[in-house]
C-alpha positions in Angstrom: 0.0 0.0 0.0 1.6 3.4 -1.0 0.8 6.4 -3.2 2.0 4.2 -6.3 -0.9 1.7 -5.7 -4.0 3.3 -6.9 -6.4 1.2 -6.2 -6.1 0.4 -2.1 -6.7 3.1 0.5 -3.4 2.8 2.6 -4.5 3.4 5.8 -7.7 4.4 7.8 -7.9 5.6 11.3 -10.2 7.5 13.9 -8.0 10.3 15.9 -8.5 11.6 18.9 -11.1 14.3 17.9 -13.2 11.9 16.5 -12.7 12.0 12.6 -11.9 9.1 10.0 -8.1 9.7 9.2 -7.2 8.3 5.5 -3.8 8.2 4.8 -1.7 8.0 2.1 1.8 6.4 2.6 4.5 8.3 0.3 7.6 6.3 -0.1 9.0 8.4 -3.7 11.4 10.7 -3.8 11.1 14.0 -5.7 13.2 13.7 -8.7 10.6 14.3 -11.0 8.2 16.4 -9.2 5.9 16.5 -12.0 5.2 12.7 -12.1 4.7 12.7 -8.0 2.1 15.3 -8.1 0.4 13.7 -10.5 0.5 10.2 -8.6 -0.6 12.4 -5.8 -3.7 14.1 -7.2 -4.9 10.6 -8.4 -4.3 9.3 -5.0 -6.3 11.8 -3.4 -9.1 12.0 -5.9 -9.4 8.2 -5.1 -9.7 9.1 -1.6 -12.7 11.5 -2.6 -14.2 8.8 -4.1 -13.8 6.1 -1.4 -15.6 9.2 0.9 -18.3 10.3 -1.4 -19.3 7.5 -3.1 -20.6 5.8 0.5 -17.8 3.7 0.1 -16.1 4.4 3.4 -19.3 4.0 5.5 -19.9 0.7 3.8 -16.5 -0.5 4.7 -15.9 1.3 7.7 -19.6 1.6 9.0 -18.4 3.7 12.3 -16.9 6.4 10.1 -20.8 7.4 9.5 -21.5 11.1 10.7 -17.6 11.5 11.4 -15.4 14.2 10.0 -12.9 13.5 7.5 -9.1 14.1 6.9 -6.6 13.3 4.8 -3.0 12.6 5.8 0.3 12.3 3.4 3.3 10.6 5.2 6.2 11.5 3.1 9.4 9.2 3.7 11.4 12.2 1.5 10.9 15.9 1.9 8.6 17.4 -1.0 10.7 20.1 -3.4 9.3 23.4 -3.1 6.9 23.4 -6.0 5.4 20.2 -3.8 4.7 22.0 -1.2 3.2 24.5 -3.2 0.7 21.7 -4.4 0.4 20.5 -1.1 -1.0 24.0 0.0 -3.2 24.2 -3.5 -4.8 20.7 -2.3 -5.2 21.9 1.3 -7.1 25.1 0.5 -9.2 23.0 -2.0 -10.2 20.3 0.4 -10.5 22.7 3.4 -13.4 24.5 1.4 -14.8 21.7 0.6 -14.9 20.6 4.2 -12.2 18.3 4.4 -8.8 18.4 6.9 -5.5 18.5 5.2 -2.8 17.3 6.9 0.6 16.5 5.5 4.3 15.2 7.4 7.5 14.0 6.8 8.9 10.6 8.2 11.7 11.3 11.1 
């Protein structure tokens, strides 16, 4: 399970405030930023999907009524332009009432 496989959700959690937690599992490095950005938007459109489409509250039927955010673990720091995308996607899911949340492995 990682960004690369884009057909699993990596992994899915409840936090301590109470919301469903999907997270994505970035092992790539950045040398071709392009190509991870786009691996990344994929990813996280799938993650729309799994969330919109009922699909979570099928499989996961305590996630019902819960808030939801997604998380990127990164094993290698994004370039700058990644972060810039990162902030993009963050603005874009917080106004469509997502959480965005994104770290690097230490």
């Amino acid at each position: 399970m990682a960004v690369d496989d884009q057909d699993v959700i990596d992994i899915v959690g409840i936090d301590g405030s109470d919301r469903v937690v999907l997270t994505i599992s970035d092992h790539l490095d950045w040398l071709d930023p392009a190509a991870h950005m786009v691996l990344l938007q994929e990813k996280i459109n799938l993650y729309l999907a799994f969330v919109e489409s009922g699909e979570m509250v099928d499989a996961y039927p305590n996630s019902e009524g819960r808030s939801v955010a997604i998380r990127i673990v990164f094993k290698y720091a994004p370039t700058a332009d990644g972060v810039l995308f990162l902030e993009r996607v963050g603005e874009a899911l917080f106004r469509n009432h997502y959480e965005f949340r994104w770290s690097e492995l230490t």
